[in-house]
VOPAGU-2260 file (C-alpha; in pm, 1 decimal, decimal comma):
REM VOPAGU-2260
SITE   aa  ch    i         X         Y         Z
SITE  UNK   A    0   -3407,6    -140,9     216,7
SITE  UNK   A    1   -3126,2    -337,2     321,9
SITE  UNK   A    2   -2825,7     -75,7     268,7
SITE  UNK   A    3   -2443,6    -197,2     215,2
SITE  UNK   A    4   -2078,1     -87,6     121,5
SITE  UNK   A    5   -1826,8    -263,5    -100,4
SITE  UNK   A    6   -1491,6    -317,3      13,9
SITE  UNK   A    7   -1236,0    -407,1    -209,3
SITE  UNK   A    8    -932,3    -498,2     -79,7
SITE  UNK   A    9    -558,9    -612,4    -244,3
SITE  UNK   A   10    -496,5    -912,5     -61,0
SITE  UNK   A   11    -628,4   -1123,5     209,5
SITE  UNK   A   12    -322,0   -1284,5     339,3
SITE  UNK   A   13    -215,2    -879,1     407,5
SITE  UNK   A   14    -278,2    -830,9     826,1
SITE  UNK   A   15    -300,9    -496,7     730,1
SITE  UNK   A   16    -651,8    -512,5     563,2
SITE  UNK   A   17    -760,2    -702,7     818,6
SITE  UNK   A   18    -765,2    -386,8    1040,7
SITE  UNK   A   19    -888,9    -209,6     788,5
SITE  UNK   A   20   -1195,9    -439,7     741,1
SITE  UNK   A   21   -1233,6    -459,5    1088,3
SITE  UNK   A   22   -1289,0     -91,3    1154,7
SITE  UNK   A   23   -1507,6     -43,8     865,9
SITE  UNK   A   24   -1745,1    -301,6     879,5
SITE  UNK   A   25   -1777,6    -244,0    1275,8
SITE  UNK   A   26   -1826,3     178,9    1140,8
SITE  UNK   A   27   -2081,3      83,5     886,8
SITE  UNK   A   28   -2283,7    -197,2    1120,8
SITE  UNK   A   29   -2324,1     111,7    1444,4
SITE  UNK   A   30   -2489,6     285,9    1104,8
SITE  UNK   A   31   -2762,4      36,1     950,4
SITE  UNK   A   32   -2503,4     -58,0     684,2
SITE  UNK   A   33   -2349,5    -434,0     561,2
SITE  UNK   A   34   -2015,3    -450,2     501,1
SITE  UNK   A   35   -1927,9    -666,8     188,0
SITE  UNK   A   36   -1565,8    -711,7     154,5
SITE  UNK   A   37   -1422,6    -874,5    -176,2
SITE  UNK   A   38   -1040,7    -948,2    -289,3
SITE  UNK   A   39    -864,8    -874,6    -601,6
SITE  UNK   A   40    -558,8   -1061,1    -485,1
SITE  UNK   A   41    -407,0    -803,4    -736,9
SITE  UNK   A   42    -554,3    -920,9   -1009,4
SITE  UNK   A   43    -650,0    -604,8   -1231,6
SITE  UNK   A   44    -929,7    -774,8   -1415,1
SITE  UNK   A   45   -1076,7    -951,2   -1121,5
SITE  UNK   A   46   -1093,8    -577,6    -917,2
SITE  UNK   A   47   -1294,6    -473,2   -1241,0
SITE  UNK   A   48   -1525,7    -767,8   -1254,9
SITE  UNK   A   49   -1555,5    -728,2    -838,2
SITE  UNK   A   50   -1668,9    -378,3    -912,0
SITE  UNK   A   51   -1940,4    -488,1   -1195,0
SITE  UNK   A   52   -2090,6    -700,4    -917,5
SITE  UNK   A   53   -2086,8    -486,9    -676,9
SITE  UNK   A   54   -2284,4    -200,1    -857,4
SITE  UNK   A   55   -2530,5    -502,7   -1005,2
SITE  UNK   A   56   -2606,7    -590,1    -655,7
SITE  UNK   A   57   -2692,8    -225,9    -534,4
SITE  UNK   A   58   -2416,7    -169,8    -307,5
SITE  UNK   A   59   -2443,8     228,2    -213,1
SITE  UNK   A   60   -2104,1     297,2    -233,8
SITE  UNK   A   61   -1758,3     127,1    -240,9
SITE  UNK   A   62   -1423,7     144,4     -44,1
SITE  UNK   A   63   -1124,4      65,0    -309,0
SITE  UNK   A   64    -771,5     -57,1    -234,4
SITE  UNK   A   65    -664,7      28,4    -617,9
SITE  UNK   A   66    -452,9    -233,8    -810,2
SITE  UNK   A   67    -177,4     -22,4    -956,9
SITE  UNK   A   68      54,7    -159,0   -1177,0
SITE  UNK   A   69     149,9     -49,2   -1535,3
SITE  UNK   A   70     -81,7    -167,2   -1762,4
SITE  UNK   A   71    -415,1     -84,6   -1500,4
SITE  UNK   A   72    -680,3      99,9   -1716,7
SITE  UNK   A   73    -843,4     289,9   -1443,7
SITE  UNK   A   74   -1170,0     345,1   -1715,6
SITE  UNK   A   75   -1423,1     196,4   -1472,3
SITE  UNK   A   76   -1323,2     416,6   -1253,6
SITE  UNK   A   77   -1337,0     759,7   -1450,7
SITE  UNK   A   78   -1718,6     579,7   -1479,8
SITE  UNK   A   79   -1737,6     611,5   -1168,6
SITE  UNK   A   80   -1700,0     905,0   -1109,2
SITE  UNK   A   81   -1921,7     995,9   -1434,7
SITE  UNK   A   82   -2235,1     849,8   -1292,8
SITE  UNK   A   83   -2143,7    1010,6    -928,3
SITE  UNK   A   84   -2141,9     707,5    -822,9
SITE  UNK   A   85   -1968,6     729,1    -455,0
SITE  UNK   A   86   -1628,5     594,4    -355,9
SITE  UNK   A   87   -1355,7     630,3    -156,7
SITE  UNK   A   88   -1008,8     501,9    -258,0
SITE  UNK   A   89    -761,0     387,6      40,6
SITE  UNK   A   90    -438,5     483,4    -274,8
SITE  UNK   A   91    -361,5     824,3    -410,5
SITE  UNK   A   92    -422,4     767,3    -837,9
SITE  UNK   A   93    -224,5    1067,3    -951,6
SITE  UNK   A   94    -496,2    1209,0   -1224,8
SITE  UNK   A   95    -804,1    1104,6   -1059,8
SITE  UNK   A   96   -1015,5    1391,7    -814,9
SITE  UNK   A   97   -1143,3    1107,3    -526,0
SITE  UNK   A   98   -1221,3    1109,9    -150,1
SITE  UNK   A   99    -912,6     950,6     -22,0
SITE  UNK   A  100    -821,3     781,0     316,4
SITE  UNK   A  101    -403,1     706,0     375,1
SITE  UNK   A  102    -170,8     793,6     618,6
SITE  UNK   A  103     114,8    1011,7     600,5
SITE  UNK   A  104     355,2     752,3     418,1
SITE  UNK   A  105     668,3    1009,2     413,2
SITE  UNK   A  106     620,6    1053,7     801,4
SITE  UNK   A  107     562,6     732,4     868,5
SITE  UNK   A  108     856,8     629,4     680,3
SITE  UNK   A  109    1056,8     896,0     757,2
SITE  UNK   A  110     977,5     801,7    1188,1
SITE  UNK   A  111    1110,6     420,4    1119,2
SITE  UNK   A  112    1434,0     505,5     977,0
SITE  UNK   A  113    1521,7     774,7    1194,9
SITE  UNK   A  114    1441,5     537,8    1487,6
SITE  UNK   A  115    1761,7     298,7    1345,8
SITE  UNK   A  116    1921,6     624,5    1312,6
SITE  UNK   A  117    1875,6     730,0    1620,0
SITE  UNK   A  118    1945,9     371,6    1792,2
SITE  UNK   A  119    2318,5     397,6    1654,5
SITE  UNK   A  120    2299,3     202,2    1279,9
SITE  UNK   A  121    2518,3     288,1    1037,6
SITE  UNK   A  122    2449,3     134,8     745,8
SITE  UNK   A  123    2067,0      96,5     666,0
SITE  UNK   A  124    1883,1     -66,8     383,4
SITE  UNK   A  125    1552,6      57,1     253,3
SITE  UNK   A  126    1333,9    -257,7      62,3
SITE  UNK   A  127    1101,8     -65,6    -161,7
SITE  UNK   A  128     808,3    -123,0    -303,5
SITE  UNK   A  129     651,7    -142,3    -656,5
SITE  UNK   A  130     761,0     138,6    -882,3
SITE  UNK   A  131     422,5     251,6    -994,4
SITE  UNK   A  132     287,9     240,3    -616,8
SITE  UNK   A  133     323,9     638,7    -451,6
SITE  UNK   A  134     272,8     456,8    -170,2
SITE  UNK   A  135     635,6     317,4    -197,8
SITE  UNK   A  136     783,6     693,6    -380,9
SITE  UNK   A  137     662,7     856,0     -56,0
SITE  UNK   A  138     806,8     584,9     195,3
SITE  UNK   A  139    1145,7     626,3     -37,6
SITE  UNK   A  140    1090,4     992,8      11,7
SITE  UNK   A  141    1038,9     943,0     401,0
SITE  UNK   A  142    1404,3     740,5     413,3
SITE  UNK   A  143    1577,3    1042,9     248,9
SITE  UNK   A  144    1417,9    1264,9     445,9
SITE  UNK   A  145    1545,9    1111,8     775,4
SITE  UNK   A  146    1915,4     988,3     649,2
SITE  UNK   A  147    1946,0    1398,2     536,5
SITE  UNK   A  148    1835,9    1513,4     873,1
SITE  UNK   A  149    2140,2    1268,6    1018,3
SITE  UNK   A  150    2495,7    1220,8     958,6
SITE  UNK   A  151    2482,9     980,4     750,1
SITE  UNK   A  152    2455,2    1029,6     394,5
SITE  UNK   A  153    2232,7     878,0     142,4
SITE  UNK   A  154    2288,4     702,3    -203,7
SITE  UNK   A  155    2068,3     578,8    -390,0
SITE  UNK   A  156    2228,3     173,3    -370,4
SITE  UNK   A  157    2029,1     185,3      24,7
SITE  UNK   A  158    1688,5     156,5    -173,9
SITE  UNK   A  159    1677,4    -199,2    -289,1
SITE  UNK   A  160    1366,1    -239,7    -543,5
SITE  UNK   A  161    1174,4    -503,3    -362,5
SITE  UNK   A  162     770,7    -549,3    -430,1
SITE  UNK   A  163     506,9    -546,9    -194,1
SITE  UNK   A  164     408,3    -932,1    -106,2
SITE  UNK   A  165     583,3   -1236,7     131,8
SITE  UNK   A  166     744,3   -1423,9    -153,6
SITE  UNK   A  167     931,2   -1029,9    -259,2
SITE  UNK   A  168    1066,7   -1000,5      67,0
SITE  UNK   A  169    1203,5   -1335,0      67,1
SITE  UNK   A  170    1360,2   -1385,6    -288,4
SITE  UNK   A  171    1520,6   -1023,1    -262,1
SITE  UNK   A  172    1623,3   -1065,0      94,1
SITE  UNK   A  173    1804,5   -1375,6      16,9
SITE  UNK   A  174    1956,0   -1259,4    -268,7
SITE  UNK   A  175    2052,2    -891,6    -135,0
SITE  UNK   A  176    2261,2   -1076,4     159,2
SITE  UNK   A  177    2360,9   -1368,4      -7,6
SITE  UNK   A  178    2540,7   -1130,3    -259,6
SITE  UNK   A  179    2695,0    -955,3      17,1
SITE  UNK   A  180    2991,8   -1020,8     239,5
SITE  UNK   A  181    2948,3   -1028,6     603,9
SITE  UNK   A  182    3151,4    -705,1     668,6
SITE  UNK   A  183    2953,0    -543,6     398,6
SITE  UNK   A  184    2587,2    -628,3     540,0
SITE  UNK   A  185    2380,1    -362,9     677,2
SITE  UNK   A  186    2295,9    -363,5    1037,6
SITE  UNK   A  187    1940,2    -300,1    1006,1
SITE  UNK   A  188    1663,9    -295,1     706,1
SITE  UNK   A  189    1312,6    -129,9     689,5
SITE  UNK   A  190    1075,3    -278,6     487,4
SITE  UNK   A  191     759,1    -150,4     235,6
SITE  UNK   A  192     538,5    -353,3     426,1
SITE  UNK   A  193     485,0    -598,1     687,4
SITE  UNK   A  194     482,1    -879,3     396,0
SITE  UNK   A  195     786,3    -722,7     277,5
């Protein structure tokens, strides 16, 4: 029979997931398998009705960019997992046992600031991402890590809560520097994403 894999991604205007569908689908073609790729645009409900279709049309097993926010009921999920049904999840859920595929966030993190560090900055920003994401607690984490193996010391007014998507970036951005004199502007920023 004809054999595929869901992937459910966050957002298509994110370049990001375009890599990621990229190397999946060409992974899953070399072994006899479609690649079906569907967006949630972060919409909780529509990542719950993507995965109802999915397992109605047979898929074999799904690749999940989770929508985290604070009000997601992860349910389907834990149903999931209930009827073994297989998936791998591209987010750490704190409180749900799942094959997982990330990078290291706090290294990665931790290898951007120190490069500012290192290139002579003195005064760097950090624009986080959501609360509820770990993704953005472990690229917080990563910051600390690298201002405490420098000089310069850390407070906590260099994180500047931010969100994950173009429009974020832009509203806080303008807002951050517009609030700011010019003597009092940091020299360089790093970013949750490449949206951000």
């Amino acid at each position: 029979g004809n054999k595929s894999i869901g992937l459910i991604i966050k957002e298509e205007g994110n370049p990001y997931y375009a890599d990621v569908i990229s190397g999946a689908r060409a992974f899953a073609s070399e072994n006899g398998y479609t690649l079906v790729v569907a967006s949630s645009e972060g919409e909780y409900d529509s990542e719950q009705e993507i995965v109802d279709v999915f397992k109605s049309k047979d898929v074999d097993g799904l690749i999940i960019v989770p929508v985290l926010d604070s009000n997601t009921d992860l349910s389907y999920l834990f149903d999931l997992k209930r009827r073994n049904f297989p998936f791998v999840l591209l987010e750490e859920i704190r409180g749900i046992q799942a094959s997982l595929v990330d990078i290291d966030n706090v290294a990665a993190s931790k290898m951007a600031a120190s490069y500012l560090i290192d290139s002579g900055h003195q005064h760097i920003v950090h624009f986080a991402g959501p609360e509820y994401s770990m993704h953005s607690e472990e690229r917080v984490r990563g910051v600390r890590k690298a201002f405490s193996e420098s000089p310069l010391a850390f407070n906590d007014d260099l994180i500047v809560p931010t969100g994950a998507h173009l429009e974020d970036g832009y509203k806080v951005g303008k807002s951050y520097f517009g609030s700011l004199s010019s003597d009092d502007r940091p020299s360089a920023v790093i970013c949750y994403n490449d949206l951000v």
